[in-house]
C-alpha positions in Angstrom: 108.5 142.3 119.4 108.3 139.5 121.4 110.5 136.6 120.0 109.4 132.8 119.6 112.0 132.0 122.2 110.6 134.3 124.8 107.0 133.1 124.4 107.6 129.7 124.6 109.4 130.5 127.7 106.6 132.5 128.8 103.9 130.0 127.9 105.8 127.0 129.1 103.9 126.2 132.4 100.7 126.3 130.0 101.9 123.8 127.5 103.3 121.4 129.9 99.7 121.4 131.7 98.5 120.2 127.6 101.0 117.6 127.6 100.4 116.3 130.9 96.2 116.2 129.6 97.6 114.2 126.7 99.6 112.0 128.4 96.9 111.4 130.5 94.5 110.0 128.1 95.7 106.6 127.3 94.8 105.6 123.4 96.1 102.4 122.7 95.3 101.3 118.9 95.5 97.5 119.4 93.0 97.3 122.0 90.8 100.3 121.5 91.6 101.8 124.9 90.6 105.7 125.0 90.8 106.1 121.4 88.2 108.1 120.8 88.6 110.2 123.6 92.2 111.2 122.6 91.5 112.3 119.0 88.8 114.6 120.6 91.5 115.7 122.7 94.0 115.7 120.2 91.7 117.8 117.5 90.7 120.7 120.2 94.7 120.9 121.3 95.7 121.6 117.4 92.9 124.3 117.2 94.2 125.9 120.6 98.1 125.6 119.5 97.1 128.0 116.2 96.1 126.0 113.5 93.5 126.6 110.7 91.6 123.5 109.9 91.6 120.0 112.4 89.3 117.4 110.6 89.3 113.8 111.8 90.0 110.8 109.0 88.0 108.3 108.9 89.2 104.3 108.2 88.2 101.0 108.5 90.6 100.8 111.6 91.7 103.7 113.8 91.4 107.4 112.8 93.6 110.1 111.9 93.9 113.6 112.7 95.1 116.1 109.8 95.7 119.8 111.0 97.1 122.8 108.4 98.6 125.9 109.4 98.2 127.7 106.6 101.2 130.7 105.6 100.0 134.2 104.6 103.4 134.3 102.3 102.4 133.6 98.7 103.7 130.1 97.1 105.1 129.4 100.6 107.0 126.2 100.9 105.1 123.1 102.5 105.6 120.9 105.1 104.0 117.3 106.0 104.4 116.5 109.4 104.0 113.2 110.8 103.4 111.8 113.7 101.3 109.3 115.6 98.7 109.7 118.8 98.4 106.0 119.5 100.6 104.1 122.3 101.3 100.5 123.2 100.0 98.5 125.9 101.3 99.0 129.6 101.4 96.9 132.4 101.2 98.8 135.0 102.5 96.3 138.2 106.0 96.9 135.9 106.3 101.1 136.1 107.4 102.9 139.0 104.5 105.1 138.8 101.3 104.7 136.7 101.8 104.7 132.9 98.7 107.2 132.1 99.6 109.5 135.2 102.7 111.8 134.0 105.1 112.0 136.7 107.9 114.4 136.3 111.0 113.2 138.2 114.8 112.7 138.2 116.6 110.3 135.1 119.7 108.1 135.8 121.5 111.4 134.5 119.9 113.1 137.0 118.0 115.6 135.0 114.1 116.1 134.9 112.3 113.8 132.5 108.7 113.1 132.3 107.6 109.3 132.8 104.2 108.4 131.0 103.1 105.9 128.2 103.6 108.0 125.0 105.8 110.6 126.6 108.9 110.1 123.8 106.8 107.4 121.5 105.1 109.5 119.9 103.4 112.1 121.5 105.4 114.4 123.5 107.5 114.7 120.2 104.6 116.1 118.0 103.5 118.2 120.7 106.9 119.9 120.3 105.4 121.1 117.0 102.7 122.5 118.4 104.3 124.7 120.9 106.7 126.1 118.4 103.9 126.6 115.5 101.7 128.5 118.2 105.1 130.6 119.3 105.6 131.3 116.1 102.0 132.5 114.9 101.9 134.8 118.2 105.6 136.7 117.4 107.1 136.8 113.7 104.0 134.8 111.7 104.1 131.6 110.1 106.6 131.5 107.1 105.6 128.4 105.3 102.7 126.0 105.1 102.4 123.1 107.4 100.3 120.2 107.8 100.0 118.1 110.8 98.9 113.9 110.5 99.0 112.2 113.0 97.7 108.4 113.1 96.1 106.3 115.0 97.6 102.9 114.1 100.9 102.9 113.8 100.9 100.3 116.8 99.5 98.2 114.8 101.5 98.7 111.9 99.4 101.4 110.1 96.8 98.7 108.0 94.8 101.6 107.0 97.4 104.4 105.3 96.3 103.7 102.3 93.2 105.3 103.0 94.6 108.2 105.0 96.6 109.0 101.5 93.4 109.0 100.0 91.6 111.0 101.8 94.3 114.1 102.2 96.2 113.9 99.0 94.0 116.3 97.4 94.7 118.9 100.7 98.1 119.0 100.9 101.1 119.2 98.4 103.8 119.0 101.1 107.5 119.3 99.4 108.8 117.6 102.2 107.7 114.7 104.8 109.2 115.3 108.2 109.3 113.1 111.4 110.3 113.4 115.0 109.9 110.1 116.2 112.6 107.6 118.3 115.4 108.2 119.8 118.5 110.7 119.5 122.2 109.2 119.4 123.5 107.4 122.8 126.3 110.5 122.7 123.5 113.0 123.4 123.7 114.9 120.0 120.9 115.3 117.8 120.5 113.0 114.3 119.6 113.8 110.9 118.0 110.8 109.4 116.7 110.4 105.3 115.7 107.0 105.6 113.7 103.7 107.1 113.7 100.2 106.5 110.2 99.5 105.5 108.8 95.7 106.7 106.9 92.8 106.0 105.8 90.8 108.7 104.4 86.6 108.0 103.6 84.1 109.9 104.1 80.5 109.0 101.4 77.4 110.3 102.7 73.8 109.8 100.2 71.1 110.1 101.1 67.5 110.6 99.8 64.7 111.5 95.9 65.2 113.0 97.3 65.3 116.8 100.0 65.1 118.7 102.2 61.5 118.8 103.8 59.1 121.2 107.2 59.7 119.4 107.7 55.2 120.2 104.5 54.0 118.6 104.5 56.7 115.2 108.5 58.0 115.3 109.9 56.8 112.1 106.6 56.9 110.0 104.9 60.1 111.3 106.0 63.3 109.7 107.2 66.1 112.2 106.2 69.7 111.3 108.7 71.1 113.6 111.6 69.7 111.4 109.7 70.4 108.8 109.4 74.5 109.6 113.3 74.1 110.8 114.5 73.3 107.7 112.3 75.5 105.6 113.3 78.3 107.7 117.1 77.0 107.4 117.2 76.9 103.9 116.2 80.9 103.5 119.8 81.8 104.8 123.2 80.7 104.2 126.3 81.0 106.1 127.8 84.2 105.4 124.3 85.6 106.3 122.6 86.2 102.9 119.2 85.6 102.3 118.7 83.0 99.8 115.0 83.8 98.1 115.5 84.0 94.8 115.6 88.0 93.6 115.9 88.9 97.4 118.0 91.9 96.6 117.5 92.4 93.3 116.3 95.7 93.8 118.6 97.0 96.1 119.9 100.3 96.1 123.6 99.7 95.5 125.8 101.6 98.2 127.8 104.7 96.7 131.0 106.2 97.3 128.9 109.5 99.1 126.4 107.1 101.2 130.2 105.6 102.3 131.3 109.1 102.8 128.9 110.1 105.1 128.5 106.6 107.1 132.2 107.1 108.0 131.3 109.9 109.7 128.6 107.2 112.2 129.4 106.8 115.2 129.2 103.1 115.4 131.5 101.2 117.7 130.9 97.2 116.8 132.8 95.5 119.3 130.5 98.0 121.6 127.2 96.9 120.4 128.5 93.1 120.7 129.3 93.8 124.1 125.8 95.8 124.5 123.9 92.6 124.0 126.5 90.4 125.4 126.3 88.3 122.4 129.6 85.8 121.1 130.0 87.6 118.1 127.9 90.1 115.6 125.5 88.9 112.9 127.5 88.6 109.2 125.7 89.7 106.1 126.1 90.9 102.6 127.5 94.7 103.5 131.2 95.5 103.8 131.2 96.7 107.2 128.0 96.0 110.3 126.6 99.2 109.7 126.2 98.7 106.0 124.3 95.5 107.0 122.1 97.7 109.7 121.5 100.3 107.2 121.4 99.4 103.7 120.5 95.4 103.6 117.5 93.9 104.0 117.2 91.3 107.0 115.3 87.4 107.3 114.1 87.4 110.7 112.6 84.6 112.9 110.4 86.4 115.8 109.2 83.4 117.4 109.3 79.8 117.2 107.0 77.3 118.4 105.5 74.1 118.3 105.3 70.9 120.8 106.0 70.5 124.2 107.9 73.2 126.0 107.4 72.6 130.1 108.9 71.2 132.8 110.1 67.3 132.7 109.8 65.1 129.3 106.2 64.5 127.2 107.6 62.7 123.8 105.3 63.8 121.8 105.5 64.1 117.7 103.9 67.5 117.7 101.0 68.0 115.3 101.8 71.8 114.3 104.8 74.1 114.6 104.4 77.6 113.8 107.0 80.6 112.9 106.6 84.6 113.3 109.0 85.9 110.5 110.0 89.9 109.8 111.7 90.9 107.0 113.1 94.5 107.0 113.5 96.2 103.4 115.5 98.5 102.4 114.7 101.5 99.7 113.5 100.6 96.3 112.4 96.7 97.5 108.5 96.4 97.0 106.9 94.5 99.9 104.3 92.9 97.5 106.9 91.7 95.7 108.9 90.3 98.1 105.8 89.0 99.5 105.6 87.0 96.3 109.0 86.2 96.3 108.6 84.4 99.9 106.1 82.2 98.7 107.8 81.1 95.7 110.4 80.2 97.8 108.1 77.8 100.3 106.3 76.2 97.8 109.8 74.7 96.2 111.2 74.0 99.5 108.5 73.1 101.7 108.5 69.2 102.7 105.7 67.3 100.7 105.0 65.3 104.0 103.5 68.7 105.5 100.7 71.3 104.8 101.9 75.3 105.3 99.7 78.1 105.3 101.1 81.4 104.9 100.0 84.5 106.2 100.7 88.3 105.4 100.6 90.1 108.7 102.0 93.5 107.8 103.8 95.8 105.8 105.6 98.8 105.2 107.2 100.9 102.2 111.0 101.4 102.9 112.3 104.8 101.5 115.7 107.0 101.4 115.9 110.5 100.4 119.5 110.4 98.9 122.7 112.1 100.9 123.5 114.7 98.9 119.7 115.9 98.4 119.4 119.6 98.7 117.3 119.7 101.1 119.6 118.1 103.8 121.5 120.9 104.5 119.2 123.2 105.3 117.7 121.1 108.1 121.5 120.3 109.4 122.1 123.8 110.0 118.1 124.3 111.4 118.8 121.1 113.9 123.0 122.5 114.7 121.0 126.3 115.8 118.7 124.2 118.2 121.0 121.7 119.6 124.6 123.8 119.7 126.2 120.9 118.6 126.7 119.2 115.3 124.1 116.4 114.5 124.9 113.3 113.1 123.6 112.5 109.6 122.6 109.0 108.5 121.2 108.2 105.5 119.3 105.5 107.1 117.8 103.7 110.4 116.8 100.1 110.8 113.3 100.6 112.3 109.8 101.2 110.6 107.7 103.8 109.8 104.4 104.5 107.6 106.3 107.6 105.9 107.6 105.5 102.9 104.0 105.2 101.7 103.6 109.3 102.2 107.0 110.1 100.5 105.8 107.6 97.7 102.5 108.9 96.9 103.9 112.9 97.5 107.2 112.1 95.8 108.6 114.7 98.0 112.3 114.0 100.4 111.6 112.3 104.0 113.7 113.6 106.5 113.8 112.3 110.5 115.0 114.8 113.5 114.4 112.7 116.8 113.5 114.9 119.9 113.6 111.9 122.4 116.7 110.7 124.4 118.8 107.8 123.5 117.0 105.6 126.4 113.6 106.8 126.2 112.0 103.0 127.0 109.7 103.5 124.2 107.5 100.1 124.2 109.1 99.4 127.7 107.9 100.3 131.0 109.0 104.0 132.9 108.8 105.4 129.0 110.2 108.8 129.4 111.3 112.1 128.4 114.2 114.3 129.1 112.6 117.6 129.3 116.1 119.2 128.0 115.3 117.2 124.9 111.9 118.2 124.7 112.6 122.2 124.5 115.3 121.3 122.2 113.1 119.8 119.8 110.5 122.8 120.3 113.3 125.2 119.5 114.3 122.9 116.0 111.0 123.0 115.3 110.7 126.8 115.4 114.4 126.9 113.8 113.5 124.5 110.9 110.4 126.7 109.8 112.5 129.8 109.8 114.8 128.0 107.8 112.4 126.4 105.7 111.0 130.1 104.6 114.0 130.6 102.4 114.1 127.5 100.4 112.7 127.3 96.9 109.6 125.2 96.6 
C-alpha cells in the first residue's frame, strides 16, 4: 500500500498548482478585497483535499469556513483546527514581485521559498492540512475526527467569533484546538507552543479647548490636552515597569516551579534581542527574568501618540485634542471585560478635570494556556520531533494574539500551536514568504500528529 509519504510526493506538483490558486486570490478582511471570491475558492479546495461537509458561516462581518473529515473509527478522538483565509493589505510599489502573483524563488539562505501575501500568514500553513488529510484518506484512512475553521477576520481582530462559536458548537466536540500559525524558532527547529497572550486594544480622545491656540495670547490659562493625555498615560506605569491600574494582575496565573523548568530550556539570548532592536537597554517588568515578562505578564502599551503640530519649522500652537492608541496584552486567566473596566476606573480618578476623554474599546482577545505538564503535550512533541528530526522547543507561551482563547474557552478542550513558517517569514511586511522545506515539514507533522493522535484516549 501506498504510504502517505509517497502520495504526497506523488501529488506534490498538484497541490502546489492549489496553493499558487490560493495565493492568487487576494482576500483582505479590512477592506473587503476578494473576500467572497476566496471562501468560494477556499470551500471547493476542502471538498477536493477529502473532506466530508464544507459549509460557509455567516456573521455580521467576514465569513467563515468550517470543514469535517469525519473518522470511520468509532469514538475517534477529535481535532479543531484553526486557521485563517484572510490577509493584510499590500503595497505593491514595496515587493519585489507582485504580492497576489506567487513567485517561487531563492531566500537569503538560498533555499526555494514561495513569495506571496498569505504565503506563511496564514494560508500556506492550513493548506499543509489539507495535503496531509487528503494523503492520508487516499493510503492508511483517516484515524480520528477533524474539523477545519478557518476565519475570515482575524485581520481585523476577529469582532465576530462569538458568532462563529455559536454557530458550530453544536457540530463539533473537538478535544483539542490546534494552530499552525507564525513563525518557527530563529535556530530553524520547530516549537511547541500551549499558549497566547490574548489583547485589548483602546483608544483614548482628549478634547480641549474648542480649537487650536496661540500658545502667547491663551498659554497659562488654556488647558493643554496633550499634557493632559501625557500624564494620564504616565501615571498607568511606574518605574520598575509595573502597571499601576488597580487589580491589574490580580488574576494572574502565578509562575510555577514546572513553567520555570521548561522556560530554562528557551532559547532566549537578552543581550541578543537588545542588540536585535538596537535599543539602550531591555524593557523591566514584574517577572524574574525578560522572558517571564514576554511570556507570563501582561503589558501597558502606547501604539501611537498624537496631537498638535508635528511638521517642518515652529507653529505654537496650544493644541485642541491629543489622542493615544493603547494595547494591552493579557496573559491567561485575565478577563478582557474586566480589564476593560479596570482601565476606565483608572481614567476617570486620574484624568485632569480641565479636560474631556472619551474612551474607546477597539478590540479584544481571550488569552489562554494549556498547562506544561498537560497530557496531551507529549504526544504532539514526539508527532512534531518524527516530522522535523530534530527536537522542538516547548514554550508554554508566545506574546502574540490569536482568536483560539475564545475556542479553547467555550470547548474547554487544551490549545496547542506547531508553526510551519520560517523564523523570517515577513508576515504583515512586504516579500511575505515561505520556505518550501518548511512547508513539507509541516505537511508531514500534520500527517504525523493524526497518526499519533489515533492512539490517545478521548
Amino acid at each position: 500500500m501506498e504510504t502517505p509519504a509517497e502520495h504526497v510526493e506523488a501529488t506534490y506538483e498538484t497541490a502546489m498548482d492549489d496553493l499558487f490558486r490560493l495565493l492568487a486570490q487576494p482576500s483582505i478582511s479590512t477592506t473587503d478585497e476578494g473576500v467572497d471570491e476566496c471562501v468560494e475558492l477556499v470551500m471547493t479546495l476542502c471538498d477536493e483535499y477529502g473532506f466530508d461537509t464544507v459549509d460557509r458561516i455567516e456573521t455580521d462581518g467576514q465569513p467563515s469556513v468550517l470543514a469535517t473529515a469525519t473518522s470511520a473509527v468509532p469514538d475517534a478522538y477529535e481535532v479543531l483546527i484553526y486557521g485563517h483565509y484572510d490577509v493584510q493589505p499590500v503595497d505593491p510599489a514595496l515587493w519585489s514581485s507582485p504580492p497576489f502573483e506567487p513567485t517561487i524563488r531563492p531566500g537569503p539562505d538560498g533555499k526555494d521559498r514561495l513569495y506571496a501575501r498569505g504565503a506563511g500568514d496564514n494560508k500556506g500553513q492550513w493548506f499543509a492540512h489539507l495535503v496531509a488529510i487528503e494523503a492520508l484518506r487516499s493510503t492508511t484512512g483517516l484515524p480520528i475526527n477533524i474539523s477545519l475553521l478557518l476565519e475570515g477576520e482575524e485581520e481585523s481582530g476577529s469582532p465576530h467569533m462569538s458568532e462563529v462559536i455559536d454557530t458550530i458548537e453544536s457540530r463539533v466536540d473537538p478535544d483539542l484546538i490546534y494552530v499552525s500559525d507564525g513563525p518557527i524558532d530563529r535556530t530553524d527547529r520547530p516549537t511547541v507552543t500551549m499558549g497566547l497572550r490574548g489583547i485589548l486594544y483602546v483608544q483614548l480622545d482628549v478634547t480641549g479647548p474648542n480649537r487650536d491656540l496661540h500658545s502667547g495670547n491663551f498659554g497659562g490659562i488654556a488647558p493643554n490636552p496633550a499634557w493632559a493625555l501625557i500624564e494620564l498615560l504616565s501615571s498607568m506605569k511606574d518605574p520598575t515597569g509595573r502597571v499601576t491600574i488597580d487589580g491589574y494582575y490580580d488574576d494572574v496565573r502565578p509562575v510555577t516551579d514546572s513553567d520555570r523548568a521548561v522556560l530554562a530550556e528557551v532559547p532566549f539570548d537578552p543581550e541578543g534581542a537588545r542588540l536585535d532592536i538596537d535599543a539602550v537597554a531591555l524593557d523591566v517588568g514584574p517577572g524574574e527574568t525578560p522572558l517571564e515578562n514576554l511570556l507570563y505578564y501582561p503589558t501597558l502599551n502606547v501604539n501611537g501618540f498624537t496631537s498638535g503640530y508635528g511638521g517642518e519649522g515652529m507653529m505654537t500652537i496650544i493644541p485642541s485634542t491629543a489622542q493615544a492608541k493603547i494595547d494591552m496584552r493579557l496573559v491567561a486567566d485575565q478577563d478582557p471585560d474586566d480589564i476593560f473596566e479596570k482601565f476606565l476606573t483608572h481614567i476617570e480618578t486620574h484624568t485632569s478635570d480641565s479636560v474631556s476623554i472619551e474612551v474607546t474599546k477597539l478590540a479584544t482577545m481571550t488569552p489562554h494556556r494549556t498547562p506544561v505538564d498537560d497530557p496531551i503535550v507529549q504526544p504532539i512533541v514526539t508527532a512534531v520531533r518524527e516530522a522535523w528530526g530534530t527536537e522542538p522547543i516547548v514554550k508554554p507561551a508566545v506574546g502574540g494574539s490569536l482568536p483560539t482563547g475564545a475556542l479553547a474557552e467555550a470547548f474547554d478542550a487544551p490549545f496547542v500551536s506547531v508553526p510551519y513558517a520560517n523564523a523570517d517569514e515577513n508576515n504583515h511586511s512586504p516579500d511575505e514568504n515561505l520556505a518550501l522545506w518548511c512547508f513539507e515539514n509541516g505537511v508531514r507533522t500534520t500527517v504525523e500528529l493524526v497518526q499519533t493522535l489515533a492512539n490517545v484516549t478521548r
